[in-house]
VOROKE-620419 format. One line per 2 residues: their letters; for each residue x, y, z negated of N, C-alpha, C. Coordinates in steps of 0.02 Angstrom, whole numbers. Atoms other than C-alpha are relative to their C-alpha. Layout:
BEGIN
A> X,Y,Z,X,Y,Z,X,Y,Z; ...
This chain:
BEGIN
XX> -35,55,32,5930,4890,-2785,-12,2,-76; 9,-2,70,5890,4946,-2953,-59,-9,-37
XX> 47,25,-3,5727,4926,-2957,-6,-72,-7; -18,41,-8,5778,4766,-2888,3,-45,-66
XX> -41,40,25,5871,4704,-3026,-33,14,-91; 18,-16,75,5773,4805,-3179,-83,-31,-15
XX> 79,25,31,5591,4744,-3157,-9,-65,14; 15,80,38,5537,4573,-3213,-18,-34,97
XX> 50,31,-54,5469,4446,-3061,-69,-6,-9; 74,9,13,5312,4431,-3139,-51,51,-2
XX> 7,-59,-1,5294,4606,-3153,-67,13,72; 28,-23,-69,5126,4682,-3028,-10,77,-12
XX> -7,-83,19,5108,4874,-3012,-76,14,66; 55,-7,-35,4935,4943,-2936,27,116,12
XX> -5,-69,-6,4952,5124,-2869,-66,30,55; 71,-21,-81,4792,5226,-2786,-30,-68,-22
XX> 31,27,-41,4692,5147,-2695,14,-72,41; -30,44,-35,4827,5025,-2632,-12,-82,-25
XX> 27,68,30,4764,4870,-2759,71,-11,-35; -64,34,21,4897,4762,-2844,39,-31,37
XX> -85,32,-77,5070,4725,-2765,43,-41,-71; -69,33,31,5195,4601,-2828,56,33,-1
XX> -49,-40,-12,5362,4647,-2855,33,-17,65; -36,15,-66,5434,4568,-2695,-65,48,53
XX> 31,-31,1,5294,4675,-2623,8,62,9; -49,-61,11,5358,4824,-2685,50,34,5
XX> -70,1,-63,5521,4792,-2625,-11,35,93; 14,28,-65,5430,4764,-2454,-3,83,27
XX> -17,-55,-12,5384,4960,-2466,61,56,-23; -67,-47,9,5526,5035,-2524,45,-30,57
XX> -35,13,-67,5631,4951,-2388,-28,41,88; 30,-36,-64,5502,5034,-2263,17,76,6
XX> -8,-69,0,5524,5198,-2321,-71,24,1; 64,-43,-40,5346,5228,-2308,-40,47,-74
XX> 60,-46,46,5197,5331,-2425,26,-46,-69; 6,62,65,5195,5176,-2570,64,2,-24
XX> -59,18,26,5368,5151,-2587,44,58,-10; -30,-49,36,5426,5317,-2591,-28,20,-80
XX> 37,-2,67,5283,5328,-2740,29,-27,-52; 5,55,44,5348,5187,-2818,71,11,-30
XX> -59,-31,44,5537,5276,-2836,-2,49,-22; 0,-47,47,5487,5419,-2871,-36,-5,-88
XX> 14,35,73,5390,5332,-3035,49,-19,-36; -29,15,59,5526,5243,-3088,62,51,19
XX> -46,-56,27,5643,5405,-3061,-44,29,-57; 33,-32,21,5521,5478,-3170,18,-39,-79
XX> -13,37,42,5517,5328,-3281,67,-5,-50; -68,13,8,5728,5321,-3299,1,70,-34
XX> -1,-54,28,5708,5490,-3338,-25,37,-91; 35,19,53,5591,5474,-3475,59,-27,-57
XX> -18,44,14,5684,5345,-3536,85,17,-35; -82,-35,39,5873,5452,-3575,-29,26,-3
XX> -7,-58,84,5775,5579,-3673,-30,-5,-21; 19,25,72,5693,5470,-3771,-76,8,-9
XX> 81,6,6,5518,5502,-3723,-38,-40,8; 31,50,9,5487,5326,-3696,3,-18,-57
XX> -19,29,66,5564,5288,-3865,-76,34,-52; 34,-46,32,5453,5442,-3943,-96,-32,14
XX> 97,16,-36,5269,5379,-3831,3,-80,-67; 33,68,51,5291,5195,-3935,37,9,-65
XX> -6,-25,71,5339,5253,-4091,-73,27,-27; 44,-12,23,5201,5351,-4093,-72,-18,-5
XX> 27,70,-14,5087,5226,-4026,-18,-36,-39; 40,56,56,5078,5103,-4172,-23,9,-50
């Protein structure tokens, strides 16, 4: 659901081998439970994570 509600519609995400997926898509495997969609939470756990300690803040800071 959080996923859901945090990434854009326009948003596409390519992982592997698997090509580019939409976000409804992406939904489609995370509802399955399968290989992709577990990938795709464990990224944005990874991401959220990032993200409270500031190491996304720190990556585009240092960036420009």
């Amino acid at each position: 659901a959080r996923i859901e509600a945090q990434v854009p519609s326009n948003l596409s995400l390519s992982i592997g081998s698997s090509g580019r997926m939409s976000k409804e898509e992406m939904l489609e495997h995370i509802n399955k439970g399968d290989e992709i969609g577990n990938r795709i939470i464990e990224s944005h756990i990874r991401f959220l994570r990032a993200q409270s300690t500031g190491e996304v803040t720190r990556a585009l800071v240092s960036a420009e």
